[in-house]
C-alpha positions, 0 to 999 in steps of 0.5 A, spaced: 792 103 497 786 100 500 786 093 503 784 088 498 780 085 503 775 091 506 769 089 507 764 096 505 757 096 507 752 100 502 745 099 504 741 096 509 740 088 506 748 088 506 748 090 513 743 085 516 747 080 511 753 082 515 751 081 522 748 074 520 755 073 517 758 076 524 754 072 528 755 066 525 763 069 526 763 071 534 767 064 537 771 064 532 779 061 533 783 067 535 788 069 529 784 065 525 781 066 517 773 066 521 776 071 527 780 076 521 773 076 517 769 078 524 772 084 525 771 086 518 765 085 517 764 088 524 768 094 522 764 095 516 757 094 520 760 101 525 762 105 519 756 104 516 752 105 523 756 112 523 754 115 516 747 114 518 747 118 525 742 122 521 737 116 524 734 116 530 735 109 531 738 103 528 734 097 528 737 090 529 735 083 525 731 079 529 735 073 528 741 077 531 737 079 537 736 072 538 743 069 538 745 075 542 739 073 548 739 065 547 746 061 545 752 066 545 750 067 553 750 060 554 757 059 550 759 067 554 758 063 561 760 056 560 767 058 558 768 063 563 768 058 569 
């Protein structure tokens, strides 16, 4: 029997909305309800990206890229000290 609580992506609009939605997950708490659903959501992202291997390429949100090259660096080396 399935997961009740997998996350399927089936579209493009659903895969931009679940890496916002992932974004807004990353530093979530270990075993938390926010960490559990990033790694659905992020799961659901890559089984989506590999039945579109047809593509030449996949292109990211630009508020993705944003996050990526701005805040969550700043967090990533803070918290490495």
């Amino acid at each position: 029997m399935p997961n009740a609580d997998a996350v399927t992506i089936s579209s493009y609009e659903q895969r931009k909305a679940a890496v916002l939605r992932a974004a807004q997950l990353i530093s979530s708490p270990r075993n938390s309800d926010g960490e559990r659903e990033f790694e659905m959501l992020t799961e659901a992202i890559a089984e989506f990206d590999i039945g579109q291997q047809a593509l030449d390429f996949i292109e990211l949100p630009p508020a993705f890229m944003q996050f990526l090259s701005s805040g969550h660096q700043g967090r990533v080396s803070s918290s490495r000290r």
